[in-house]
Gaussian input, Z-matrix of N, CA and C with variables (Angstrom, degrees):
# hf/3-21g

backbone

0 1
 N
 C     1     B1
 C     2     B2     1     A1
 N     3     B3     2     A2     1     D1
 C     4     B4     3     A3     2     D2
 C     5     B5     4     A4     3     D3
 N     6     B6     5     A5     4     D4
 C     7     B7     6     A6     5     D5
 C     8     B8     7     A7     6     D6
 N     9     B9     8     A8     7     D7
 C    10    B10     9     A9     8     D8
 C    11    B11    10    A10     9     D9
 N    12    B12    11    A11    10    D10
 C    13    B13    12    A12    11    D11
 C    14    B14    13    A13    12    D12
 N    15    B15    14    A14    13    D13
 C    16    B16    15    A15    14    D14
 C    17    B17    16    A16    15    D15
 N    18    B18    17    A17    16    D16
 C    19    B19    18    A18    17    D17
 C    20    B20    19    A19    18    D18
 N    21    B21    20    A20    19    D19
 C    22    B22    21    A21    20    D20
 C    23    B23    22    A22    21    D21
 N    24    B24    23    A23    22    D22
 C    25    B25    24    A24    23    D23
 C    26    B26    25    A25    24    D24
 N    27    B27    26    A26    25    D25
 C    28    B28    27    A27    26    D26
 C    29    B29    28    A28    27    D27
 N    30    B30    29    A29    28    D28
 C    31    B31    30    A30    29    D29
 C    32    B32    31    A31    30    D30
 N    33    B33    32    A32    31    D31
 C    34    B34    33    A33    32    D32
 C    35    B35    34    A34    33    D33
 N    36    B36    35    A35    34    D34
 C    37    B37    36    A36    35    D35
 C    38    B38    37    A37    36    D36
 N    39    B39    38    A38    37    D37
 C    40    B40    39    A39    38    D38
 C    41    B41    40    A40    39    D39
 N    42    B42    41    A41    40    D40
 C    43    B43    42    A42    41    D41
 C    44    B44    43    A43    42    D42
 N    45    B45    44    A44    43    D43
 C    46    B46    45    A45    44    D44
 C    47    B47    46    A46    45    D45
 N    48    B48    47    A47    46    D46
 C    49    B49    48    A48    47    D47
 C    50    B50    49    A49    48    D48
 N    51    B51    50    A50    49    D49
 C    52    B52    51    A51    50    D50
 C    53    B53    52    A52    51    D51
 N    54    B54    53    A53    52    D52
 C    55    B55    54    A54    53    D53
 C    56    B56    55    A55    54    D54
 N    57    B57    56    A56    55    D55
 C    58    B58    57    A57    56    D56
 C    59    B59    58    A58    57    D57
 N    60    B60    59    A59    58    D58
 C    61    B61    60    A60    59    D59
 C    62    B62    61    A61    60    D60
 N    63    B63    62    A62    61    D61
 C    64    B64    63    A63    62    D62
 C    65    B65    64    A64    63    D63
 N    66    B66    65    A65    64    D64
 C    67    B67    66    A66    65    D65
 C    68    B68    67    A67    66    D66
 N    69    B69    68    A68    67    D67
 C    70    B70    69    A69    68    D68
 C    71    B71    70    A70    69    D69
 N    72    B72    71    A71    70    D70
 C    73    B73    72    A72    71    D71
 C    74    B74    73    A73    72    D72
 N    75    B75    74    A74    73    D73
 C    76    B76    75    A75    74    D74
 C    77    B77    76    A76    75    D75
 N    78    B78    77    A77    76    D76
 C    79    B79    78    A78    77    D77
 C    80    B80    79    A79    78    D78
 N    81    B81    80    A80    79    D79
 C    82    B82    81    A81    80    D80
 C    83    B83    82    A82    81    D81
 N    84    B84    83    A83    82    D82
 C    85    B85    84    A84    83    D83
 C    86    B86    85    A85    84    D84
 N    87    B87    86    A86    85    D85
 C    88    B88    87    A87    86    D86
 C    89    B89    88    A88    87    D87
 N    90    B90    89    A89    88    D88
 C    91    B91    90    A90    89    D89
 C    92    B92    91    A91    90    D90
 N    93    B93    92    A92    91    D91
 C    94    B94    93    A93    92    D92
 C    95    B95    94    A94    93    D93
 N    96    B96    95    A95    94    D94
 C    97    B97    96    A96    95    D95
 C    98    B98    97    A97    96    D96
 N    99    B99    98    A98    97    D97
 C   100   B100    99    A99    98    D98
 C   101   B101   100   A100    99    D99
 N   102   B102   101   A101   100   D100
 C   103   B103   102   A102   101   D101
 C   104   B104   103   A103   102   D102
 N   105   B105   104   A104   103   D103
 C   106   B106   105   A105   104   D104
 C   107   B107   106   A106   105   D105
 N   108   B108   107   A107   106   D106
 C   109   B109   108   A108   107   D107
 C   110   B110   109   A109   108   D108
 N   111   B111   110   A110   109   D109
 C   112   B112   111   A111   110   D110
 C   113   B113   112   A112   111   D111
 N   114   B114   113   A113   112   D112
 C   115   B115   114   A114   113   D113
 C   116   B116   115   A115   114   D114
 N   117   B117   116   A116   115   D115
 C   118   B118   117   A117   116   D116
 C   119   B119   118   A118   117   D117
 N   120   B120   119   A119   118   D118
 C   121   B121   120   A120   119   D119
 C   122   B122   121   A121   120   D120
 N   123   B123   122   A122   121   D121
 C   124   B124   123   A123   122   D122
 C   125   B125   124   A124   123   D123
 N   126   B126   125   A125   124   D124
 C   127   B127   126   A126   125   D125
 C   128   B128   127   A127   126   D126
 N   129   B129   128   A128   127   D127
 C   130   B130   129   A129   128   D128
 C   131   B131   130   A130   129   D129
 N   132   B132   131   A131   130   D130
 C   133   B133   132   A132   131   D131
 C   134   B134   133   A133   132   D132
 N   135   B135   134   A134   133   D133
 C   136   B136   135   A135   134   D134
 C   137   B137   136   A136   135   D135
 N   138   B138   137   A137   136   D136
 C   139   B139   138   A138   137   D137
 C   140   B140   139   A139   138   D138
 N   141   B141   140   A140   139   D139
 C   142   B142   141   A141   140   D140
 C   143   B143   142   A142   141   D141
 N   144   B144   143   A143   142   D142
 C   145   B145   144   A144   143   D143
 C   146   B146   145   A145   144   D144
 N   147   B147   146   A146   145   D145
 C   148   B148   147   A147   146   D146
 C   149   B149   148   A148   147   D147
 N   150   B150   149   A149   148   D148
 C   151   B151   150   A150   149   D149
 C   152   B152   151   A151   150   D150
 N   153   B153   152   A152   151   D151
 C   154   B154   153   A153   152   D152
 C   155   B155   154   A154   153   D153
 N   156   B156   155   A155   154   D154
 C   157   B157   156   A156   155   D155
 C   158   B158   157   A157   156   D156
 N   159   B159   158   A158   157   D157
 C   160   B160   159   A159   158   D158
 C   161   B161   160   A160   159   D159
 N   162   B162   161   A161   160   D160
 C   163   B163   162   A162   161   D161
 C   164   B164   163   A163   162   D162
 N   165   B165   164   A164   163   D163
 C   166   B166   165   A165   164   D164
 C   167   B167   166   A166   165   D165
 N   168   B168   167   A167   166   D166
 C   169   B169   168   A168   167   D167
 C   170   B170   169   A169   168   D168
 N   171   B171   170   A170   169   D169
 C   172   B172   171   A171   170   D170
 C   173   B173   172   A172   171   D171
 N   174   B174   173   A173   172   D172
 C   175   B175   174   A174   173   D173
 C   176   B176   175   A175   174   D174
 N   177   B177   176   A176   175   D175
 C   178   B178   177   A177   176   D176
 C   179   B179   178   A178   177   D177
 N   180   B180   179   A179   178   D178
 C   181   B181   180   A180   179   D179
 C   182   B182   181   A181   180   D180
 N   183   B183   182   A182   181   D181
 C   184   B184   183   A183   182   D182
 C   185   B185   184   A184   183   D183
 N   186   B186   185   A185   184   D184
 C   187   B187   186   A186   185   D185
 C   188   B188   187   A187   186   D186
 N   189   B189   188   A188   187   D187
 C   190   B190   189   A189   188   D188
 C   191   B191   190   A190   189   D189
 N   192   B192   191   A191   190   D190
 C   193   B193   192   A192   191   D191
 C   194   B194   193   A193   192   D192
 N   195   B195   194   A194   193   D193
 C   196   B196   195   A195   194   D194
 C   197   B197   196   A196   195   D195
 N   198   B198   197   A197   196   D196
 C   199   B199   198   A198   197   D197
 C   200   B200   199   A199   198   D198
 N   201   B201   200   A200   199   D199
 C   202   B202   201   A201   200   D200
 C   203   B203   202   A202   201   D201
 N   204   B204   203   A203   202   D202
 C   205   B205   204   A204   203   D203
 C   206   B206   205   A205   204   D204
 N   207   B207   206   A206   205   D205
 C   208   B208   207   A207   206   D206
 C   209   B209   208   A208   207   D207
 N   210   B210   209   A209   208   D208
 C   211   B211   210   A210   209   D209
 C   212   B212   211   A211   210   D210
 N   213   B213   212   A212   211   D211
 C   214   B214   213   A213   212   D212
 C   215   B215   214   A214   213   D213
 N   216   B216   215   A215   214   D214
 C   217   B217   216   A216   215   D215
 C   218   B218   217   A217   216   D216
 N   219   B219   218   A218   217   D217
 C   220   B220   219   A219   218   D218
 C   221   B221   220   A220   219   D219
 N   222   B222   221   A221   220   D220
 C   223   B223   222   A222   221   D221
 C   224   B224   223   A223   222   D222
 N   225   B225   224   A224   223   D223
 C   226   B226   225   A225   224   D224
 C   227   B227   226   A226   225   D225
 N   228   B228   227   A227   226   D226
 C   229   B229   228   A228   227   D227
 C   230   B230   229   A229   228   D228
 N   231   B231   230   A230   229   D229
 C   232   B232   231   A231   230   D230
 C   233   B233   232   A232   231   D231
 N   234   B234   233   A233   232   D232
 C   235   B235   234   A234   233   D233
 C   236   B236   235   A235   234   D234
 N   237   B237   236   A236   235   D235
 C   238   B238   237   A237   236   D236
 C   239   B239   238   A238   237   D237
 N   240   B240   239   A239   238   D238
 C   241   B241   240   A240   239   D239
 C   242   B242   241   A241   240   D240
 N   243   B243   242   A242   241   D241
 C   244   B244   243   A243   242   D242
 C   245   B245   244   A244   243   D243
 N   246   B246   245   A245   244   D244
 C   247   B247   246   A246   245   D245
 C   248   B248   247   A247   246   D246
 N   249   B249   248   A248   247   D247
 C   250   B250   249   A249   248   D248
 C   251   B251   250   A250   249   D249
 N   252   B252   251   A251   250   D250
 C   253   B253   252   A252   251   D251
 C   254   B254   253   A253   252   D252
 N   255   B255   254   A254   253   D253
 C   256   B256   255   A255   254   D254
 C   257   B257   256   A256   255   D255
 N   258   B258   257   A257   256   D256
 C   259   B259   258   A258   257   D257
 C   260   B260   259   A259   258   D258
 N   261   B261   260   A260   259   D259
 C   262   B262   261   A261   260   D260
 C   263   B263   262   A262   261   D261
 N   264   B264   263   A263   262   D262
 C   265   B265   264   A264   263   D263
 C   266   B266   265   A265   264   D264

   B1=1.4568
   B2=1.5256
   B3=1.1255
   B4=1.2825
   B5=1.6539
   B6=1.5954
   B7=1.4169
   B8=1.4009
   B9=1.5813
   B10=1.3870
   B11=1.5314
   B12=1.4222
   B13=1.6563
   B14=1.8497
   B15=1.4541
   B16=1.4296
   B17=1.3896
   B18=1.4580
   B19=1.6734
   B20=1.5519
   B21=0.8180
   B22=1.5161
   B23=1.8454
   B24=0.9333
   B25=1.4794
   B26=1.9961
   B27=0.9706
   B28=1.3650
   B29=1.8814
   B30=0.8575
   B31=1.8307
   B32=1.5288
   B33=1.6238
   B34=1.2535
   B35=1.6859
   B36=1.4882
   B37=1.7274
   B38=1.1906
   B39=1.2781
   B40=1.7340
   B41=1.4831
   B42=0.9556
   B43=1.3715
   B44=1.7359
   B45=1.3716
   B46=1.7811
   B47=1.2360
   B48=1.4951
   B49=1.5598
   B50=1.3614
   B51=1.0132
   B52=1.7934
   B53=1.4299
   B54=1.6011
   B55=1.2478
   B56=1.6512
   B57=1.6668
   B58=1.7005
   B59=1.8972
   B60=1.1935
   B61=2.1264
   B62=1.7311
   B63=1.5872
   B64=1.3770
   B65=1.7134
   B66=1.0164
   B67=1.5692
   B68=1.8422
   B69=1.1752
   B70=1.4577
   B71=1.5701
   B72=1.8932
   B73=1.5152
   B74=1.5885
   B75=1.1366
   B76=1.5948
   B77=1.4743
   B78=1.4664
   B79=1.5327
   B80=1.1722
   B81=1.9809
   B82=1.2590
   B83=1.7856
   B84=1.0874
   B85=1.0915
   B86=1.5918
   B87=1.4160
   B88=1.5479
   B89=0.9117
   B90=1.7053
   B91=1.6798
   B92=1.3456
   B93=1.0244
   B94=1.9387
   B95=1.5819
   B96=1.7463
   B97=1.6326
   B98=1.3198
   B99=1.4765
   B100=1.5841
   B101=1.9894
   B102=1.2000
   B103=1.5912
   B104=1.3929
   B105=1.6854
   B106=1.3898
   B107=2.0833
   B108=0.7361
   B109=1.5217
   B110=1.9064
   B111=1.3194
   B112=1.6689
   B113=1.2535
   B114=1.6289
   B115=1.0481
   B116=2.3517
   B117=1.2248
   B118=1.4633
   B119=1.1868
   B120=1.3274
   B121=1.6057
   B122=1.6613
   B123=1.1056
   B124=1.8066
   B125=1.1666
   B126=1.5728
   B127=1.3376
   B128=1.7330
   B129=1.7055
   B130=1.4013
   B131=1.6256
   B132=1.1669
   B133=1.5686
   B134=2.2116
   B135=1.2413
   B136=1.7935
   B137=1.5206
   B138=1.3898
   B139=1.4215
   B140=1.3458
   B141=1.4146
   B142=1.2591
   B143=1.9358
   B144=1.4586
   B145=1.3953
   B146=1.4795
   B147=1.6601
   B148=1.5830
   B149=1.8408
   B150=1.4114
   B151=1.6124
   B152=1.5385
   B153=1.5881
   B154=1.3824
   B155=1.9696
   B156=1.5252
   B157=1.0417
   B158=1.7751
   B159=1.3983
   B160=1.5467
   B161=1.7058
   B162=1.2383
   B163=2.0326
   B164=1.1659
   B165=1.6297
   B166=1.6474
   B167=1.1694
   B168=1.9143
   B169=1.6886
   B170=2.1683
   B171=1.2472
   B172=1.8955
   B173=1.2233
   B174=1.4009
   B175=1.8557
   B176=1.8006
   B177=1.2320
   B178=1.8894
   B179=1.8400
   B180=1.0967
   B181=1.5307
   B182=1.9845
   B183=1.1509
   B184=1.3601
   B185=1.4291
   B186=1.4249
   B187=1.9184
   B188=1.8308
   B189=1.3188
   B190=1.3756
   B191=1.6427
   B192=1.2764
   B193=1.6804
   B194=0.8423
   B195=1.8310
   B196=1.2753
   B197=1.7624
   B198=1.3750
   B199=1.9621
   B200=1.3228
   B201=1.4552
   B202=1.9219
   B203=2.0434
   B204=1.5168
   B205=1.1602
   B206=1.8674
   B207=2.2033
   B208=1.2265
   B209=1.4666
   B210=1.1788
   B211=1.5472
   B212=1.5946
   B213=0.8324
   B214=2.0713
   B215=1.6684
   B216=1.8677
   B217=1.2250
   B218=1.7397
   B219=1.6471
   B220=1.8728
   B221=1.6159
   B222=1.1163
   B223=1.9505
   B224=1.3542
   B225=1.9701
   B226=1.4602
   B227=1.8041
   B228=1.7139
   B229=1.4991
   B230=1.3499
   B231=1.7288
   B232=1.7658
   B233=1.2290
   B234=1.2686
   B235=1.2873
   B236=1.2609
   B237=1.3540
   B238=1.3736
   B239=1.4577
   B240=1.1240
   B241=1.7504
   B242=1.1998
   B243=1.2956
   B244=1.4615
   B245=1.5332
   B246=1.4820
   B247=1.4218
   B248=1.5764
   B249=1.7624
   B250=1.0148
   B251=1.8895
   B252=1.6843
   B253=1.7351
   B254=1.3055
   B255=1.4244
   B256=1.9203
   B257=1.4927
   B258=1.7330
   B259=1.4442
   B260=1.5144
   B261=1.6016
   B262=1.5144
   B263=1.8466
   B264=1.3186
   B265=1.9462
   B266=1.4027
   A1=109.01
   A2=125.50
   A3=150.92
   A4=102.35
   A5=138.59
   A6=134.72
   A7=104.03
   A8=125.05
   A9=104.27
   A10=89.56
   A11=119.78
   A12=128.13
   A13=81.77
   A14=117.94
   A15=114.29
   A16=96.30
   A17=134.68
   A18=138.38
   A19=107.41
   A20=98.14
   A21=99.37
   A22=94.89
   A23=106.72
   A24=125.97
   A25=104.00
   A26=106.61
   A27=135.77
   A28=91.89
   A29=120.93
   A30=141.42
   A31=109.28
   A32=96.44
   A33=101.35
   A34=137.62
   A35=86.97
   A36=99.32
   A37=113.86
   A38=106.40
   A39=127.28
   A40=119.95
   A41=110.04
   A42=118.55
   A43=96.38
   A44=121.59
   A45=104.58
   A46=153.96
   A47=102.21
   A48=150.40
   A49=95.11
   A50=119.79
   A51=158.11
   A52=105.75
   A53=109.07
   A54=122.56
   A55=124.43
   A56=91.14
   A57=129.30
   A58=87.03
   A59=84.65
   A60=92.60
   A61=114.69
   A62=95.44
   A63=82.66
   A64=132.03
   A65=99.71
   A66=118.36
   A67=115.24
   A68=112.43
   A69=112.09
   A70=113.97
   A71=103.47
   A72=112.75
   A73=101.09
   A74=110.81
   A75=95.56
   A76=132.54
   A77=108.65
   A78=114.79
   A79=121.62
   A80=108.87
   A81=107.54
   A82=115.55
   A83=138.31
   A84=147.73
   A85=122.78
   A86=109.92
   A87=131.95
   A88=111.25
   A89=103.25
   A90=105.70
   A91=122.39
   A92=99.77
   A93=117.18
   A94=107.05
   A95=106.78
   A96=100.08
   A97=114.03
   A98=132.14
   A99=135.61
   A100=76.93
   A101=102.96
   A102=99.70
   A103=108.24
   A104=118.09
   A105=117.42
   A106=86.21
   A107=118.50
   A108=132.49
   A109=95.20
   A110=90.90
   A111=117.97
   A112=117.93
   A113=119.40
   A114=127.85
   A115=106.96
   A116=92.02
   A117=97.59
   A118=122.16
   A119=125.43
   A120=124.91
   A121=80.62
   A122=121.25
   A123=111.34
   A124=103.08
   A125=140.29
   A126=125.18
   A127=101.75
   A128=110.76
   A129=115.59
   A130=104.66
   A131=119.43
   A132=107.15
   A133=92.95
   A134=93.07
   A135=93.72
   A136=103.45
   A137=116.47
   A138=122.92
   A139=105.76
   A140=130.69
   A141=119.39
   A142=125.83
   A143=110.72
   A144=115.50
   A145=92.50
   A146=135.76
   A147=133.51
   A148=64.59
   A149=136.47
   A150=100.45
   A151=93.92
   A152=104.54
   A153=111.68
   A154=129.00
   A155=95.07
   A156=102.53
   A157=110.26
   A158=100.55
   A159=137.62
   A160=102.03
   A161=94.07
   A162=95.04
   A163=106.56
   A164=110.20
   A165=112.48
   A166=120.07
   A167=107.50
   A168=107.07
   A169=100.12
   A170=82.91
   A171=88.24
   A172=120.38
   A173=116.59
   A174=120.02
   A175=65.04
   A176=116.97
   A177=130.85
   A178=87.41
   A179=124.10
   A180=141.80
   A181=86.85
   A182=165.75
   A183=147.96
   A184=107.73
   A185=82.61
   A186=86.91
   A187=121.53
   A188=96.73
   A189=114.72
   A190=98.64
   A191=117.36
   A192=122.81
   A193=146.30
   A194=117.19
   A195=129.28
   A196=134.32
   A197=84.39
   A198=110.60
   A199=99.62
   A200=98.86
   A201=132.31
   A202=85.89
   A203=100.35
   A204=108.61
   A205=142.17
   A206=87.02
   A207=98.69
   A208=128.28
   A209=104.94
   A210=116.46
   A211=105.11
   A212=93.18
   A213=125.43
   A214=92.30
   A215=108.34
   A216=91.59
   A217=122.05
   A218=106.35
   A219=95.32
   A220=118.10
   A221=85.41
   A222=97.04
   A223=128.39
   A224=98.42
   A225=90.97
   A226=100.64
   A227=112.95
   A228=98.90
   A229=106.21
   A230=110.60
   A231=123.12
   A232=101.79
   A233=137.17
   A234=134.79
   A235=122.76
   A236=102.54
   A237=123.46
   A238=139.25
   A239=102.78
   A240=130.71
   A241=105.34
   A242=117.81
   A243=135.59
   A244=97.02
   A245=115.63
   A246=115.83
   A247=109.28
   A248=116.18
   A249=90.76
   A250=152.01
   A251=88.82
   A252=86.86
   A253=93.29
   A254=123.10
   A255=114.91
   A256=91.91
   A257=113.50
   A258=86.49
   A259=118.60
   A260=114.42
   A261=121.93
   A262=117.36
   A263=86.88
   A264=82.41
   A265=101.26
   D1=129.96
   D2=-169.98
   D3=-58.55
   D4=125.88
   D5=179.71
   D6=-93.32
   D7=-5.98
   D8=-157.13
   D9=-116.31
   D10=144.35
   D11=-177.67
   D12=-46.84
   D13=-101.25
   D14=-117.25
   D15=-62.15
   D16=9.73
   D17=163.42
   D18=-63.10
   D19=-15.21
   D20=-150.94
   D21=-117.95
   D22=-32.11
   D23=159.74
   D24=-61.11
   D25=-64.43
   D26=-173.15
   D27=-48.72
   D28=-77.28
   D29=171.01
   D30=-12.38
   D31=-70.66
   D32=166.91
   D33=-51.46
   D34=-64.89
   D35=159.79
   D36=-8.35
   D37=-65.89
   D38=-163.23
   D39=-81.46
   D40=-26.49
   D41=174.59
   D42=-72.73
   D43=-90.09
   D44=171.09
   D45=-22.01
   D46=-25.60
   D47=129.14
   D48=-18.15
   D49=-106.52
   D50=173.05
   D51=-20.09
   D52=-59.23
   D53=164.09
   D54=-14.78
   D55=-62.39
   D56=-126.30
   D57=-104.97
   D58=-43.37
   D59=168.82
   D60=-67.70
   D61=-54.71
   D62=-174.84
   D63=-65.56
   D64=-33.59
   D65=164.96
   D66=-55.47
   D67=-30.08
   D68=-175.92
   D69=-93.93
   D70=-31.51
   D71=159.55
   D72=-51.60
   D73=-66.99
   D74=-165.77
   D75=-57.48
   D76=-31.65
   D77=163.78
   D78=-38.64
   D79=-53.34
   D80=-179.04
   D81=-76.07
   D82=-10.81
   D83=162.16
   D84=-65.47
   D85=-24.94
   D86=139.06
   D87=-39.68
   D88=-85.41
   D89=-168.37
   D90=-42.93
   D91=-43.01
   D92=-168.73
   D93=-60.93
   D94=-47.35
   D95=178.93
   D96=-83.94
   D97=17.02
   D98=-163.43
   D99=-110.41
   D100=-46.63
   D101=-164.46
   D102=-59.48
   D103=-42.95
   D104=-151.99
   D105=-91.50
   D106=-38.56
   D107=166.31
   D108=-10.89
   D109=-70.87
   D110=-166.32
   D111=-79.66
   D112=-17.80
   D113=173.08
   D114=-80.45
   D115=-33.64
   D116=175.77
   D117=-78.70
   D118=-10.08
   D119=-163.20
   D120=-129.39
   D121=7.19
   D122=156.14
   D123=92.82
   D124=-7.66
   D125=-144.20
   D126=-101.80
   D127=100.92
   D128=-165.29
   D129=-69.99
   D130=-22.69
   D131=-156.36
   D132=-86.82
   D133=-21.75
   D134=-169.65
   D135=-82.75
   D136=-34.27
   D137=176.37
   D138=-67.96
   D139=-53.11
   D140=170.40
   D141=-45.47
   D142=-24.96
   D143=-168.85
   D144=-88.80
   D145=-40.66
   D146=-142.32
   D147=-100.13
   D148=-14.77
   D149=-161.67
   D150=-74.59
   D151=-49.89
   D152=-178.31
   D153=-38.30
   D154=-26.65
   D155=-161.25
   D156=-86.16
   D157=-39.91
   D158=166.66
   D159=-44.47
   D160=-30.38
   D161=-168.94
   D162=-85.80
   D163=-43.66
   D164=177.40
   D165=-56.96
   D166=-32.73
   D167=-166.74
   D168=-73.59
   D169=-47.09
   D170=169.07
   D171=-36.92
   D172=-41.12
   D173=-141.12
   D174=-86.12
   D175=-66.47
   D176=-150.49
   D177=-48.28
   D178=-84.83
   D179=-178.09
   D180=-35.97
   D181=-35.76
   D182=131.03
   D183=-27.90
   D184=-87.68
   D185=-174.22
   D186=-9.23
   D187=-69.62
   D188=-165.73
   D189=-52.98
   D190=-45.75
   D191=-133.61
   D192=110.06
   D193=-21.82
   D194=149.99
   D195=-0.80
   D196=-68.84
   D197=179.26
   D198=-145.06
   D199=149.31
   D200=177.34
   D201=-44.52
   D202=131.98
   D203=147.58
   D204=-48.31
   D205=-27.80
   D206=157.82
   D207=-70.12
   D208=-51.22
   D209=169.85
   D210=-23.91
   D211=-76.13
   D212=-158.22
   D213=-41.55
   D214=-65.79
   D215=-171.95
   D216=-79.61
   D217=-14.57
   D218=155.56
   D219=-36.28
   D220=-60.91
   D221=-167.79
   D222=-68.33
   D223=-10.36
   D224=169.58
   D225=-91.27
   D226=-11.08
   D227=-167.98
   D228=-64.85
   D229=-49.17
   D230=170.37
   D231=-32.52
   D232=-62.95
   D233=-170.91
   D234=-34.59
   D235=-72.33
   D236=167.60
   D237=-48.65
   D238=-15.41
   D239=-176.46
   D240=-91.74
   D241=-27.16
   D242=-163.66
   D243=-94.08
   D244=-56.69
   D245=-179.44
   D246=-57.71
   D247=-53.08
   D248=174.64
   D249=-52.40
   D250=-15.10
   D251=-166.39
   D252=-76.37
   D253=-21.91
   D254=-169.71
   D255=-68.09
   D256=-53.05
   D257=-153.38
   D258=-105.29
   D259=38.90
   D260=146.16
   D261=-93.18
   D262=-24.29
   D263=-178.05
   D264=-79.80

């Protein structure tokens, strides 16, 4: 346990921190398996809505700090690459 106040200040911080990440990782890990979900069972019009939705949770989870801005936009290109082959065939 930390002796100095703002350590201990600091502790907490981070833990809500931690909180506040892990909860938003998982959302987007939602989104992502709701998208690919819909992308496998063919269904173009639902994959198009979870892709859209999947992008916002990405762009926000950047924004914040969550995940590398690189990350975010890899995973929306995968995304998208993915949507496209359903909905040209």
């Amino acid at each position: 346990m930390a002796n100095i106040k703002s350590q201990e200040k600091r502790i907490r911080t981070n833990e809500r921190a931690r909180l506040r990440n892990q909860s938003v990782k998982s959302e987007l890990r939602t989104a992502v398996r709701g998208f690919r979900e819909a992308v496998d069972a063919g269904e173009k019009d639902k994959a198009g809505e979870m892709l859209a939705f999947a992008t916002r949770k990405l762009d926000k989870a950047a924004s914040k700090g969550v995940i590398h801005k690189n990350q975010a936009a890899n995973k929306k290109s995968a995304l998208t690459i993915a949507f496209n082959k359903i909905a040209g065939a």
